[in-house]
C-alpha positions as CSV (number, residue, x, y, z in Angstrom):
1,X,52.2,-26.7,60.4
2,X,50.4,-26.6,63.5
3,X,46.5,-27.2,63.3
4,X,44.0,-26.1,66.3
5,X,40.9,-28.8,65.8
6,X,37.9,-28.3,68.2
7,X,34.2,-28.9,67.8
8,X,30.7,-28.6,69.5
9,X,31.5,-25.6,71.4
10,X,27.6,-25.0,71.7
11,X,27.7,-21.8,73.0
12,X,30.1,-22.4,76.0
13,X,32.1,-19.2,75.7
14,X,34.9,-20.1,78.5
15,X,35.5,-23.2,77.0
16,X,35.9,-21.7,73.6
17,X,38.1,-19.0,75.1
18,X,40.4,-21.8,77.2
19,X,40.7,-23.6,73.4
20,X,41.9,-21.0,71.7
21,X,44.2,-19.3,74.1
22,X,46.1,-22.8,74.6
23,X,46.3,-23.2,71.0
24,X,47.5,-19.8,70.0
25,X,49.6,-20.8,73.1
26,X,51.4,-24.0,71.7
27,X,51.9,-22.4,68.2
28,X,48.5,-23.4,66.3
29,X,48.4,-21.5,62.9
30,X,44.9,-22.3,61.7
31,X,41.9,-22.5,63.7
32,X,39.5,-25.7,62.2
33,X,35.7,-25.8,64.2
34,X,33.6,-28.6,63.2
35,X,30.1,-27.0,63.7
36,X,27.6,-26.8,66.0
37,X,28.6,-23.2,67.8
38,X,24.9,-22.6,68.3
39,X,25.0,-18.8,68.1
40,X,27.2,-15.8,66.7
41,X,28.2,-14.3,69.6
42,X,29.7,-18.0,70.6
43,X,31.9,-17.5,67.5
44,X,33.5,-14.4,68.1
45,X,35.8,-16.1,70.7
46,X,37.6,-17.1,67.4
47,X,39.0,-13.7,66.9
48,X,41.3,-14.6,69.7
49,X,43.3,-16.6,67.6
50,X,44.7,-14.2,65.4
51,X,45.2,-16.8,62.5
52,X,43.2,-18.3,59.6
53,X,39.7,-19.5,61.1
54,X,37.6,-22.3,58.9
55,X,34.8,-24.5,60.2
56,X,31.8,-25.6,58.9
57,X,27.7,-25.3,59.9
58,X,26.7,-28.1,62.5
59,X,23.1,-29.4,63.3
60,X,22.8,-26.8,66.4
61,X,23.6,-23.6,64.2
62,X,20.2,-22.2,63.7
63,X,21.0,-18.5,63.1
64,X,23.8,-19.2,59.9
65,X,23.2,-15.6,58.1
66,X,24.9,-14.0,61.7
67,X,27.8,-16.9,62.0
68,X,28.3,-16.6,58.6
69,X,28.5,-12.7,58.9
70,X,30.8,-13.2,62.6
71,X,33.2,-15.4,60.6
72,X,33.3,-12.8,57.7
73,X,34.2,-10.0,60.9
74,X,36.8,-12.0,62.1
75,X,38.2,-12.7,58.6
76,X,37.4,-17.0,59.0
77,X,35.3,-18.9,56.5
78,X,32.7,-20.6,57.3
79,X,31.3,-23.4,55.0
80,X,28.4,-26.3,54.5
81,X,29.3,-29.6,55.1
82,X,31.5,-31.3,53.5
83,X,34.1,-28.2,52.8
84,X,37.4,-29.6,51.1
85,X,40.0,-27.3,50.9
86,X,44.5,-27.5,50.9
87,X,46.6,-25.1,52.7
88,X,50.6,-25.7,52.5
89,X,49.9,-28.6,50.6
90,X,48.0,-30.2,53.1
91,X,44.6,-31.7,51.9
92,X,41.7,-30.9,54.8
93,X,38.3,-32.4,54.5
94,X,36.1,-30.7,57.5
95,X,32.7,-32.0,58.3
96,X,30.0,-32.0,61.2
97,X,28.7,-35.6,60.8
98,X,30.8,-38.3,60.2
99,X,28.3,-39.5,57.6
100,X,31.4,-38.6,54.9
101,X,34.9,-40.3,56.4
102,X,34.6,-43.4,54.6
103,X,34.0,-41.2,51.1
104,X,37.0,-39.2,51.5
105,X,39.5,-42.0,53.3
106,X,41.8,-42.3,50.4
107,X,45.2,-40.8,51.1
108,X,44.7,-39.5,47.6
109,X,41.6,-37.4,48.7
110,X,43.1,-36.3,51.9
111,X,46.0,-35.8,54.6
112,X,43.7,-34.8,57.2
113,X,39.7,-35.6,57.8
114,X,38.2,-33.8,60.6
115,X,34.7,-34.1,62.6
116,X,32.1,-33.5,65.1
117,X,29.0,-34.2,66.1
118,X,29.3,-37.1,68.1
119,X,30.7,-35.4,71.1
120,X,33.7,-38.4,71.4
121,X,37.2,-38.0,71.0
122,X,38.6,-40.3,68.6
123,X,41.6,-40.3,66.7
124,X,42.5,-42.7,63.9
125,X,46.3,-42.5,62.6
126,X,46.3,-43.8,59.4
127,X,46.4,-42.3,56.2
128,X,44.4,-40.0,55.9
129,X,44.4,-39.2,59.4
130,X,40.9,-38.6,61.2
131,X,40.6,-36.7,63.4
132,X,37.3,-35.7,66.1
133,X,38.7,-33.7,68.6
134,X,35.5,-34.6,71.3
135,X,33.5,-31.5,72.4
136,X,34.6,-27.8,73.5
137,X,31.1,-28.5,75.9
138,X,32.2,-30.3,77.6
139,X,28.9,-31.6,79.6
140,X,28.2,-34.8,77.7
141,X,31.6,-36.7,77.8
142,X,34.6,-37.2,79.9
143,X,35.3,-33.4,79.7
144,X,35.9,-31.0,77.3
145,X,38.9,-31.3,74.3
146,X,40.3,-30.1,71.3
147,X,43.4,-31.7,69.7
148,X,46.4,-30.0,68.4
149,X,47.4,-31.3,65.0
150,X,51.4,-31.5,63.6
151,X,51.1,-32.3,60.3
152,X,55.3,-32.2,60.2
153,X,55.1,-35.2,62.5
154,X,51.6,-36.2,61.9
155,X,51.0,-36.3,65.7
156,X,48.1,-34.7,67.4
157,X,48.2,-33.9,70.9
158,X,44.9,-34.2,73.2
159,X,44.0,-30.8,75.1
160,X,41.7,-31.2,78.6
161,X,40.6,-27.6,79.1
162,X,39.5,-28.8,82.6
163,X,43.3,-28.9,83.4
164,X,43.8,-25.5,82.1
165,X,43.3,-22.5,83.7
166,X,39.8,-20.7,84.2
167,X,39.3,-17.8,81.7
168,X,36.6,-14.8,82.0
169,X,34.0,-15.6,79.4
170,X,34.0,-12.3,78.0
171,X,36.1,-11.9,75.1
């Protein structure tokens, strides 16, 4: 299965939009955000995807009863932090803070750990992988990322949306 992973979008609506056409693009299935969209109309971009859509709340979402209501519209869940959930068999853990990896890093607890916050791309290959695919921002780092996930291979592949082509914001 093929696994989108982006995080920190913080209301950048043409990042968002690159993300999730280049995922649909290279055959993601699900959609996994990390928190912090900021506001509602950020998440809508999500729609786009036309798969299953989970993330969880970040430090930066202020108005939760609207994402929470956007993620309901675009059929996605959206959860509190720590959310634990399987699909295929797969076992996700999705968080915004990192304060949980070490909690959940028992290949027994989980295939798959994902985060945020940070704004840093890092990517640990070990069971369970972890996985923070850096920031859909894109303004406090080396550019903005989001990592396509393989859990067939257990690869995941680094996506620069400054090396894909400009989208209109507008969804």
């Amino acid at each position: 299965m093929k696994i989108g992973i982006c995080s920190d979008s913080h209301d950048h609506v043409t990042n968002l939009k690159k993300a999730v056409i280049e995922l649909k693009r290279k055959g993601a299935e699900v959609i996994i955000h990390s928190g912090d969209f900021v506001a509602p109309f950020s998440a809508e971009i999500l729609k786009l995807a036309d798969c299953p859509v989970y993330g969880v709340f970040g430090n930066c979402d202020g108005e939760r009863d609207g994402l929470k209501d956007t993620f309901k519209e675009i059929g996605g869940e959206l959860h509190t932090e720590p959310h634990i959930f399987e699909i295929r068999g797969l076992k996700i853990v999705v968080m915004h803070h990192p304060h949980w990896i070490e909690a959940f890093s028992h290949p027994e607890l989980a295939d798959l750990i994902i985060y945020g916050h940070l704004h840093e791309l890092h990517i640990e290959n070990r069971p369970p992988m972890v996985i923070n695919p850096g920031e859909v921002f894109g303004r406090l780092t080396s550019g903005p990322s989001v990592v396509l996930y393989d859990s067939d291979l257990q690869e995941a592949e680094v996506i620069w949306l400054n090396d894909l082509p400009d989208v209109e914001a507008k969804n």
